[in-house]
C-alpha positions as CSV (number, residue, x, y, z in Angstrom):
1,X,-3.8,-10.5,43.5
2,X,-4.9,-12.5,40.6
3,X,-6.9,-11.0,37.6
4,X,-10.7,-10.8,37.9
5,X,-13.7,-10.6,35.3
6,X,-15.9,-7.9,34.9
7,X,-18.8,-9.7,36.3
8,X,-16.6,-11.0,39.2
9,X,-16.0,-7.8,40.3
10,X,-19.6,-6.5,39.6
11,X,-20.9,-9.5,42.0
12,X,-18.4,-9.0,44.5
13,X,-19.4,-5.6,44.8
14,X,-23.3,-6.3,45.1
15,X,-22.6,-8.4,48.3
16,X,-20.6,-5.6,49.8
17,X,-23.0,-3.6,49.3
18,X,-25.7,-5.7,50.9
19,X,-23.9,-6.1,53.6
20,X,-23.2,-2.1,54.3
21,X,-26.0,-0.5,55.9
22,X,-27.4,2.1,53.5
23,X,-28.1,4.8,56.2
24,X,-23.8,4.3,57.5
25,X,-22.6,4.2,53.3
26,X,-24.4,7.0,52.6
27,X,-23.0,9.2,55.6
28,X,-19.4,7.9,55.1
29,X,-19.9,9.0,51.3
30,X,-21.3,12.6,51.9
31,X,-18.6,12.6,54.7
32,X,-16.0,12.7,51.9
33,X,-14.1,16.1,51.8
34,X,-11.3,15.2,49.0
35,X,-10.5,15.4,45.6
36,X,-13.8,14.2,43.3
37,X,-12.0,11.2,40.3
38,X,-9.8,12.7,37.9
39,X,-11.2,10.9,35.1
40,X,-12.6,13.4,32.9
41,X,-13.3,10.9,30.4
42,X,-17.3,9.9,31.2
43,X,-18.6,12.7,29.2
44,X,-19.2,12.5,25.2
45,X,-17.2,14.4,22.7
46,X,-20.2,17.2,22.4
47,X,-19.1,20.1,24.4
48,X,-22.1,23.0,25.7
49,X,-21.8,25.8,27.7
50,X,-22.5,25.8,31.3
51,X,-23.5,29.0,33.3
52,X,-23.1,29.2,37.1
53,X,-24.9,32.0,39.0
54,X,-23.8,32.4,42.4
55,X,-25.5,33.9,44.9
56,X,-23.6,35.0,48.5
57,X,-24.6,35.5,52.0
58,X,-23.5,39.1,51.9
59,X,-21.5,41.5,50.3
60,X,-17.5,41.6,50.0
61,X,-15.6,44.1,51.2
62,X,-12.8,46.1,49.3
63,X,-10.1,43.9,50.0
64,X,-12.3,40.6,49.7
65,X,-13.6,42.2,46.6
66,X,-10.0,42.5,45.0
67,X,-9.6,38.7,45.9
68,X,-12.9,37.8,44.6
69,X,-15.2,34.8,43.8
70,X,-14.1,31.8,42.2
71,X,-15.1,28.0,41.9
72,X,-12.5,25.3,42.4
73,X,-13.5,21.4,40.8
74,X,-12.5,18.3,39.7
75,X,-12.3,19.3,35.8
76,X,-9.2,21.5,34.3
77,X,-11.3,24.4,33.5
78,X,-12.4,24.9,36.8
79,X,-8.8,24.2,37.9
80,X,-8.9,20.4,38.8
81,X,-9.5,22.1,42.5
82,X,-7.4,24.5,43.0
83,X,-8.8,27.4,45.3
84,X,-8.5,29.9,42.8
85,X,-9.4,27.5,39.8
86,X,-12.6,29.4,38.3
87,X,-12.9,33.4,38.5
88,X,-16.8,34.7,38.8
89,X,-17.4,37.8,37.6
90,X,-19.9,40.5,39.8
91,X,-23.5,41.3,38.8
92,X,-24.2,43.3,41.7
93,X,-23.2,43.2,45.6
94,X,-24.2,39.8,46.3
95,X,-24.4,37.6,42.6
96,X,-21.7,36.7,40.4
97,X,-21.7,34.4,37.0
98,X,-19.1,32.3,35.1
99,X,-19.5,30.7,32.0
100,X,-17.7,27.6,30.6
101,X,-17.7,24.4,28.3
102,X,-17.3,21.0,29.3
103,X,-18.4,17.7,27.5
104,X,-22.2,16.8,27.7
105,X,-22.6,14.0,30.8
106,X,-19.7,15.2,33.0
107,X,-20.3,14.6,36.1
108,X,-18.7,18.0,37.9
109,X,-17.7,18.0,41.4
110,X,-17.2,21.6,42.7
111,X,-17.0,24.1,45.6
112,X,-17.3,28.0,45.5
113,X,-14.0,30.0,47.4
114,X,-13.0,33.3,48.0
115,X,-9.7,32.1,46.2
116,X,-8.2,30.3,49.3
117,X,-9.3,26.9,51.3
118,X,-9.5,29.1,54.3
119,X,-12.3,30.7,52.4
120,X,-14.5,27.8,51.0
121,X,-18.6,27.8,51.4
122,X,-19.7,26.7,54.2
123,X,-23.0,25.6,56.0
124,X,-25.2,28.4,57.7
125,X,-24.5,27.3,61.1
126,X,-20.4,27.1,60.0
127,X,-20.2,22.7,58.9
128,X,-18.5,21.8,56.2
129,X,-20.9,20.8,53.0
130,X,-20.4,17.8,50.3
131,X,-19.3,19.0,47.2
132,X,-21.5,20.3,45.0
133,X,-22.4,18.3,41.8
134,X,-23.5,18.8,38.6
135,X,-23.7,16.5,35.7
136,X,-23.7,18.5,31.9
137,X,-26.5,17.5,29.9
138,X,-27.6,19.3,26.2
139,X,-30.8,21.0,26.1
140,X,-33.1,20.9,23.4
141,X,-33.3,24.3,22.2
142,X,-29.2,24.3,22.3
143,X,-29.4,27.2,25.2
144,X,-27.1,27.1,27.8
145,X,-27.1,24.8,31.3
146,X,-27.9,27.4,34.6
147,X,-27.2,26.7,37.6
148,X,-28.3,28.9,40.4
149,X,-26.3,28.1,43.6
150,X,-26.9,30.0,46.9
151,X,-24.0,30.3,49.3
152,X,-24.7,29.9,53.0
153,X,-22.0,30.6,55.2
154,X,-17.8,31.4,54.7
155,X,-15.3,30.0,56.6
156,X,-14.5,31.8,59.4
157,X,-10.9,29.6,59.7
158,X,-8.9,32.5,57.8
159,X,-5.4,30.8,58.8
160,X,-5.1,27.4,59.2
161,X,-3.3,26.3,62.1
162,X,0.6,24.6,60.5
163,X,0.8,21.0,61.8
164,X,4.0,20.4,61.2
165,X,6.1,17.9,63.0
166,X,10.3,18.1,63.0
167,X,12.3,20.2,60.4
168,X,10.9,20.9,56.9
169,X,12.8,23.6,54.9
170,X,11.1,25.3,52.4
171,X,11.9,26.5,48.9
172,X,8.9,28.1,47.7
173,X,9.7,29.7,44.3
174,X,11.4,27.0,43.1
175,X,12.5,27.3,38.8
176,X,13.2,25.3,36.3
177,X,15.0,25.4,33.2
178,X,12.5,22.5,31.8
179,X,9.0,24.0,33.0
180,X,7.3,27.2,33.0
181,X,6.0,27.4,36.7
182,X,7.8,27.7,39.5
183,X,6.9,25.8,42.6
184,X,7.5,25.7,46.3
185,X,9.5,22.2,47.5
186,X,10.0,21.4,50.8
187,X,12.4,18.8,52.7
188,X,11.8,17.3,55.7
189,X,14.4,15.8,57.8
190,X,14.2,12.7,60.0
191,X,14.5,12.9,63.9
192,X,18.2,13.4,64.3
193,X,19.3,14.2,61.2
194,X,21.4,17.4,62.6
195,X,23.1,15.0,64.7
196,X,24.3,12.7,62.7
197,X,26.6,11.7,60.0
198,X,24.8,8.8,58.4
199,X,23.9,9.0,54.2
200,X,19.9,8.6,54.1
201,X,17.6,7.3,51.4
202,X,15.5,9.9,49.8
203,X,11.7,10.0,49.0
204,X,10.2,12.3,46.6
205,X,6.3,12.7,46.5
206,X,4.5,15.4,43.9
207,X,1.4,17.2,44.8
208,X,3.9,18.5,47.8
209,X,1.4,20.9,49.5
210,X,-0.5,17.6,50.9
211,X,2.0,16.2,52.8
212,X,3.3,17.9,55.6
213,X,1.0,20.8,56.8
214,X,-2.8,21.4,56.9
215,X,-2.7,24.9,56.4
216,X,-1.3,24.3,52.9
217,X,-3.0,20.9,51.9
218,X,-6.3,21.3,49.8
219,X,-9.3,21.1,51.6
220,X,-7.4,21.3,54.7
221,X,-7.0,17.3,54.3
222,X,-3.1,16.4,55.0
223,X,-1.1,13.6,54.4
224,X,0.3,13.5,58.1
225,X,4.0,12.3,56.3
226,X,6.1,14.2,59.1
227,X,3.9,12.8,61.8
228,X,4.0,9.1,60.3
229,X,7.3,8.9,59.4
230,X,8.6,10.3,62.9
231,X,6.5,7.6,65.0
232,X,7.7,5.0,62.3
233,X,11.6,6.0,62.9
234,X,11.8,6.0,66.6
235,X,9.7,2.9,67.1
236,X,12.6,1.7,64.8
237,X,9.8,0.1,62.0
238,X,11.7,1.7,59.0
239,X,15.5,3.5,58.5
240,X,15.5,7.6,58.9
241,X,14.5,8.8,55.8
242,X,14.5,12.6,54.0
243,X,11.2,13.4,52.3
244,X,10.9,15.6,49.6
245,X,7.6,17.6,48.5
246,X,7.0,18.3,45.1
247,X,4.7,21.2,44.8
248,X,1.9,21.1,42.0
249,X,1.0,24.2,39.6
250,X,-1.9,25.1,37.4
251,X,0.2,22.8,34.8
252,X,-0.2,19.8,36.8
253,X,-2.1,17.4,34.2
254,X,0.2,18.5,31.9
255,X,3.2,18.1,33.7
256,X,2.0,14.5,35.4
257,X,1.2,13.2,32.1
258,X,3.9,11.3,29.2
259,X,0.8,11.7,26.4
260,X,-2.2,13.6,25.5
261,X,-5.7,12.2,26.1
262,X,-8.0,13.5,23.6
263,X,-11.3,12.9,25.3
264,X,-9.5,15.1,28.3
265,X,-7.3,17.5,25.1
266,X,-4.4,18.3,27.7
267,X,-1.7,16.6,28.9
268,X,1.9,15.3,27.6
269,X,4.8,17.4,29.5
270,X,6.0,14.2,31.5
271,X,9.3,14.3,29.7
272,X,10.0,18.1,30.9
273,X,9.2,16.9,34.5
274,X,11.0,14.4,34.4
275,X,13.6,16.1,33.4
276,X,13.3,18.6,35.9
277,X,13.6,16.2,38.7
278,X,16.5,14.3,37.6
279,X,18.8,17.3,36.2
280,X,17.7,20.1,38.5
281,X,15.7,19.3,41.7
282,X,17.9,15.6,42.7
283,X,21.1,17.6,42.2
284,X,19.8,20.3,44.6
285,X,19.2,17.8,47.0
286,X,22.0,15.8,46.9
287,X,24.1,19.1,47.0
288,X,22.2,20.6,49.9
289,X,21.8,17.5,52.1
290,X,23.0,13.8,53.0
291,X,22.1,11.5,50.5
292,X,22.0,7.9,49.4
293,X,22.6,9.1,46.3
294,X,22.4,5.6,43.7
295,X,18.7,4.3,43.0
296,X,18.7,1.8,45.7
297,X,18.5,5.0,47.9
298,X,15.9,7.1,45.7
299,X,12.5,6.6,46.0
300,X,9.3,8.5,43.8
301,X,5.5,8.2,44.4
302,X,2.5,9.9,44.3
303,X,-1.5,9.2,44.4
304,X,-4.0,9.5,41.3
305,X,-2.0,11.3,37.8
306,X,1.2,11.3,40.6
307,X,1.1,7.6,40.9
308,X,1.0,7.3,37.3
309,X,4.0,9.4,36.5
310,X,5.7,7.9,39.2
311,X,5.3,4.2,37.5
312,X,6.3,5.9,34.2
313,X,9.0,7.5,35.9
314,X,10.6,4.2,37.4
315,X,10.3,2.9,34.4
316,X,11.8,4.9,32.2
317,X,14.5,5.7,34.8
318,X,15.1,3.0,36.6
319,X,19.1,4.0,37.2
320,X,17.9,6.7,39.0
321,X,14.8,5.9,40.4
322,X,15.3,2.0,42.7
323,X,11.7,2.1,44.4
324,X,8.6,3.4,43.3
325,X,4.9,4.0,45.3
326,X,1.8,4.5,43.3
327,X,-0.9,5.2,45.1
328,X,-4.2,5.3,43.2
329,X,-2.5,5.7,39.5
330,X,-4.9,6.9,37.2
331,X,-4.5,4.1,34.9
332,X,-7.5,4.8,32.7
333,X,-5.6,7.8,31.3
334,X,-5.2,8.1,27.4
335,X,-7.1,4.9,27.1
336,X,-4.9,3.6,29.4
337,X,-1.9,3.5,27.5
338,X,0.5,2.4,30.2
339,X,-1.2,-0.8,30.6
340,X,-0.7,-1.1,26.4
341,X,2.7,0.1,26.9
342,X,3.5,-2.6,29.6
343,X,1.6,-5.2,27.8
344,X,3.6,-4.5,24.2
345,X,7.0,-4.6,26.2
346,X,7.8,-0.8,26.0
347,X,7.9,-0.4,29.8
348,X,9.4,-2.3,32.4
349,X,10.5,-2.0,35.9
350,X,13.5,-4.0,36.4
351,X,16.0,-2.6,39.1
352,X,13.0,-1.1,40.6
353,X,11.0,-2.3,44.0
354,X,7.5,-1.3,43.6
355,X,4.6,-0.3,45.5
356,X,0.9,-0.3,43.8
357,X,-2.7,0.3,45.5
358,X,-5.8,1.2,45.2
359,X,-9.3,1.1,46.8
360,X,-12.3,-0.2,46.2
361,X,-14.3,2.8,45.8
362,X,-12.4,4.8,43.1
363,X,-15.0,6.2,40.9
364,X,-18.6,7.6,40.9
365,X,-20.4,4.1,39.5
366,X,-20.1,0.6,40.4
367,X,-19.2,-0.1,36.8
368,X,-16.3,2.4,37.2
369,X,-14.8,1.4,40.3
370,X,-14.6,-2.3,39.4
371,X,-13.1,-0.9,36.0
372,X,-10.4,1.1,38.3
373,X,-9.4,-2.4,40.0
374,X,-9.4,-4.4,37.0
375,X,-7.2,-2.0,35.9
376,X,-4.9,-2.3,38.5
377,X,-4.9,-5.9,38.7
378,X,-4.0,-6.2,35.0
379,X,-1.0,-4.1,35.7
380,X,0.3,-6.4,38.5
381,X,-0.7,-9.6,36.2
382,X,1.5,-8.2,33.3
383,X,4.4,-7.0,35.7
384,X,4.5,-10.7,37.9
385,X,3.8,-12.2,35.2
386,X,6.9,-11.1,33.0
387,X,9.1,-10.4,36.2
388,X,9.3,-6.9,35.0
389,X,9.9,-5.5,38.7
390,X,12.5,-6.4,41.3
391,X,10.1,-6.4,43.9
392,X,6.2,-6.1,43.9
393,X,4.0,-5.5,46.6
394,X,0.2,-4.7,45.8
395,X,-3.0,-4.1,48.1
396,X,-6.3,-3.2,47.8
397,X,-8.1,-1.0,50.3
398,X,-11.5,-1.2,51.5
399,X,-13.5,1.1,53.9
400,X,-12.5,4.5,54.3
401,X,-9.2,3.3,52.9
402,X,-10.6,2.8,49.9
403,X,-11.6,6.1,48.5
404,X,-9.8,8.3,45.5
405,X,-9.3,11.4,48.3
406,X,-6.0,12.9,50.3
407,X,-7.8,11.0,53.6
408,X,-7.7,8.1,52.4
409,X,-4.6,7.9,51.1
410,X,-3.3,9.8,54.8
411,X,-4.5,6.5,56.0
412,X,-2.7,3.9,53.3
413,X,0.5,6.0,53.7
414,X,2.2,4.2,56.8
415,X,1.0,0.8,55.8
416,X,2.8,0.9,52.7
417,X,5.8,3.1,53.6
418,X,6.6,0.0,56.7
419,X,5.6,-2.4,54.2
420,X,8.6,-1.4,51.8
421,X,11.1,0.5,53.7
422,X,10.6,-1.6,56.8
423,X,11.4,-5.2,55.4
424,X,15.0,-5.1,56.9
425,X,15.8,-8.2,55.2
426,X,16.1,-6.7,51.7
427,X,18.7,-3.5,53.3
C-alpha cells in the first residue's frame, strides 16, 4: 500500500462518496450499533461541565432501583462504553441527572442502561436506536451544557441468548500480581483438541468479552471467533488453533496504553500488562493446555487501543510474541508516538509476522478518516521500508468492513486470520 497525500486521500474520498447513494450511506451509518472512535483528542484543552437529565418511560422497581440508571459512552468518564460506565442519580420516580466535565467540542457518543446491555434504551415500539450524540460546546454566560433526554422503551432481552460454538473454559476472576483488576479469560479449544495429542499455536486477543458469546459482547455485537475459526479448521483453510480471551476492566486505556496522552490525561500501564501476560497469564496456559510454546507459535492482536498494544507488544517482545494482528490500531494516540517511535528506530518487529488494517471509515469527519489511513499507511511505509518485520501483510477495508465497530471487525476477522495462519507455505 504505498503512502498517500492528504489531498489524495481527501479526493479519493469525494468520488466515493458521489458514487454512494446518500439515502443507502446514511441508513448503513445510523445502522451502526458499535463502539463510537476512541479518539478523545478533537476537543480543546478547555474543560465545562455537562449536565444530563434523563427522563424514563416509567418508574423502577426495588430491585431495578438498587441497579439503577447509568450512561455508558465513548469517553472515560462515561466509561468508554461500559454498561455501567456513568451512575445517574434520582430526582423523583421517573428523572435522574448526572453531571460531568469533558473538553469543549467533544463529540460524545452515548446510550442510557440500567447497568447491563440487556438493559439499554430502546425505541417505543422495542428497535434498537443510534447512539445518542452530543458535541460539548462553552456557553457564554459560563453555565453549564443540559441535555434533556427522554427514554422510550427498555429492552425486554433480559438474558441474551450464549452463542457459543465448541469448548471455551472460563476463568472469570482472573488476578494478577502486575494489575489491580481482576478479569475473566476464557480459552477456546479447536475441534478435536480432546482427541488429540498434537502441540497447537496459541492466539491471544484482549477486549475478551467480544469474541466468543453475544450475551457477553457489548452491545450484543460478537466477534463470531469460535464460529470462524471452527468452519476455517475443518474446511482445512488454517491449522487447529487455541484462542485466548483477554477480558477488559474499567482500567482498559490505562492498561492498553505504553504512555500518557495529555489531551486524553490517562493512560501509560502498558508495561504492567505486558507483564501480566508474559509472566502470569502465558504460563497458565502453557501449564493448563498444549502449547506451541516458542514465538513462532504465539500469536497477539486486538482492534482499536488492542491493536495498538498488540504492535507495541510484538515489538518490544518479539521472543515471545512471533505474529501479531492489529486491527484498527489507534495510531493517533499520544500524538501518535508509535509512528515517532518506529520512525526514530526505537521499535521494530523483526522475528515477528504481522497483520495491519483498517477501514475507510474510521472517524467522525472526512478529514479524520483520511488522517486514520494516512496513518496507517505511514506505519507500513516505515516498516517495508526498513524491513523491520518478518512478514507484512496490510489491507484496507471498505463498505461495512470499513467501520471502527465490533461488526466490522466480526467481518475482517476470517479474512485476515486465513490470510496469515492459512499460508501453508511459511509452516
Amino acid at each position: 500500500m504505498r503512502v498517500r497525500t492528504q489531498k489524495q486521500v481527501c479526493d479519493w474520498f469525494v468520488h466515493r462518496l458521489l458514487c454512494w447513494c446518500l439515502l443507502f450511506w446514511v441508513a448503513t451509518h445510523v445502522a451502526v450499533f458499535g463502539l463510537g472512535f476512541e479518539d478523545e483528542s478533537s476537543g480543546t484543552a478547555e474543560k465545562v461541565r455537562v449536565k444530563l437529565l434523563v427522563k424514563i418511560p416509567a418508574a423502577l422497581n426495588a430491585s431495578e432501583k438498587e441497579v439503577g440508571i447509568f450512561v455508558a459512552g465513548n469517553i472515560e468518564v462515561l466509561g468508554k462504553w461500559r454498561p455501567d460506565g456513568f451512575r445517574l442519580h434520582s430526582i423523583d420516580a421517573t428523572t435522574y441527572q448526572g453531571e460531568f466535565e469533558a473538553h469543549v467540542d467533544t463529540e460524545i457518543e452515548f446510550k442510557i442502561t440500567r447497568g447491563r446491555w440487556a438493559a439499554v434504551e430502546k425505541s417505543a415500539n422495542g428497535r434498537d436506536i443510534a447512539n445518542r450524540k452530543i458535541k460539548v460546546r462553552s456557553n457564554p454566560d459560563g453555565s453549564t451544557q443540559t441535555i434533556e433526554i427522554a427514554v422510550e422503551n427498555w429492552s425486554t432481552n433480559q438474558t441474551r441468548e450464549k452463542t457459543i460454538t465448541g469448548t471455551l473454559d472460563r476463568y472469570p476472576e482472573f488476578s494478577s500480581k502486575h494489575l489491580s483488576e481482576k478479569r475473566e479469560i476464557t480459552v477456546w479449544l479447536p475441534p478435536g483438541y480432546g482427541t488429540g495429542t498434537a502441540e497447537l499455536a496459541v492466539l491471544y486477543l484482549h477486549d475478551g468479552q467480544n469474541l466468543f458469546d453475544e450475551s457477553t459482547a457489548i452491545f450484543g455485537v460478537e466477534w463470531g471467533v469460535d464460529e470462524t475459526l471452527t468452519k476455517l479448521i475443518e474446511m482445512n483453510k488454517i491449522p487447529p488453533v487455541i484462542v485466548v480471551g483477554i477480558g477488559n476492566t474499567k482500567a482498559r486505556l490505562q492498561e492498553y496504553t505504553f504512555s500518557t496522552d495529555e489531551r486524553v490525561g490517562s493512560g501509560g500501564d502498558g508495561k504492567k500488562y505486558l507483564e501480566f501476560l508474559i509472566d502470569e497469564l502465558k504460563p497458565f496456559v502453557d501449564r493448563k493446555y498444549r502449547t506451541r510454546r516458542g514465538p513462532k507459535g504465539t500469536w497477539i492482536g486486538g482492534s482499536s487501543l488492542g491493536g495498538l498494544f498488540s504492535l507495541y507488544a510484538s515489538a518490544k517482545r518479539p521472543d515471545v510474541f512471533g505474529g501479531c494482528f492489529a486491527w484498527s490500531p489507534s495510531l493517533h494516540w499520544d500524538n501518535e508516538r508509535l509512528l515517532y517511535e518506529t520512525d526514530n528506530g526505537m521499535l521494530s518487529w523483526s522475528g515477528v509476522e504481522l497483520w495491519l488494517s483498517m477501514g475507510d471509515s474510521e472517524g467522525a469527519t472526512l478529514e479524520s478518516r483520511s488522517a486514520n489511513i494516512l496513518r496507517a499507511e505511514k506505519l507500513m511505509a516505515l516498516i517495508r521500508d526498513s524491513r523491520r518485520a518478518d512478514l507484512l501483510k496490510s489491507k484496507l477495508f471498505d463498505g461495512e468492513l470499513g467501520f471502527h465497530q465490533e461488526k466490522s471487525w466480526k467481518l475482517q476477522f476470517p479474512v485476515a486470520v486465513e490470510e496469515m495462519l492459512g499460508d501453508k507455505s511459511r509452516k
